[in-house]
C-alpha positions in Angstrom: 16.3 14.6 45.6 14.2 12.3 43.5 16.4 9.1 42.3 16.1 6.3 39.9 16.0 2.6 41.0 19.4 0.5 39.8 16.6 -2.5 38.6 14.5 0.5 36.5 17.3 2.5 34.9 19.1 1.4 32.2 21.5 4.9 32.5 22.6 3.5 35.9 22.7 -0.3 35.1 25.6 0.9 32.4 27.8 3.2 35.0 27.9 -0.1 37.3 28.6 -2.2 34.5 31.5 0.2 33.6 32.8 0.4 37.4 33.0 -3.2 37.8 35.5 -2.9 34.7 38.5 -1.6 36.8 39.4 -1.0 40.5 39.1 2.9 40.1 36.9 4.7 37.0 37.8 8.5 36.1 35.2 10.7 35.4 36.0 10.5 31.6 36.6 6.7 31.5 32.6 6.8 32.7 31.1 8.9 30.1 33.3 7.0 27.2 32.4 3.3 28.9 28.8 4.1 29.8 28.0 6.6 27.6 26.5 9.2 30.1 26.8 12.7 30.6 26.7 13.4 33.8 28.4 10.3 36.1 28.7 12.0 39.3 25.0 12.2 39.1 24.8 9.2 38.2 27.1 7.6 41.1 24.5 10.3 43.4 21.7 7.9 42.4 23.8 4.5 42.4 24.7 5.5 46.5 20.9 6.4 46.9 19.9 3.1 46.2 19.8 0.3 49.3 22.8 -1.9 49.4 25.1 0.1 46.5 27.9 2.1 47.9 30.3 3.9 45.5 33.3 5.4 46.6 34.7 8.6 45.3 38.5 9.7 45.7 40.4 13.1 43.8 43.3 12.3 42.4 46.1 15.0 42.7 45.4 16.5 39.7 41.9 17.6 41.2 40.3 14.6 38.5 37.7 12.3 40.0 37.6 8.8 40.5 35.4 6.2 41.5 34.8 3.1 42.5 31.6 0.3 43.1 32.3 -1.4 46.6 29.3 -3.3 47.3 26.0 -4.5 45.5 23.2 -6.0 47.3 23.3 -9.7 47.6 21.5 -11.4 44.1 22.1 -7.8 42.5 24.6 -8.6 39.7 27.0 -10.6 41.2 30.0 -8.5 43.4 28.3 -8.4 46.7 30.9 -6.7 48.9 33.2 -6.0 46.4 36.0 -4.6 48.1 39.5 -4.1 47.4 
């Protein structure tokens, strides 16, 4: 799978921005905060990329959610961002 690079992509700079917003980000709160269509590929790309891990969980309900858990150190400021 060919990727885009966090430091070359707007698209994916916006979906971090958005999940360093809130603990957990729902598919829907990620296309309305980051204006993207498709944030599970986007969150594909993110993990891709050395040093970012994004978690995913399913709510009950079947709904996604997700979560940024680290950034490479000197990449935007929540290096091992845990919770």
């Amino acid at each position: 799978m060919n990727f885009a690079k966090v430091e070359n992509s707007k698209r994916l700079q916006k979906v971090i921005r958005a999940l360093r917003q809130q603990t957990w980000s729902s598919t829907i709160e990620l296309v309305m905060a980051a204006q993207v269509t498709s944030p599970g590929t986007a969150i594909a790309e993110i993990n891709r990329n050395e040093g970012y891990v994004v978690e995913k969980r399913t709510r009950k309900d079947g709904a996604a959610e997700y979560r940024l858990v680290r950034t490479p150190k000197g990449k935007g400021g929540c290096d091992d961002k845990t919770s």
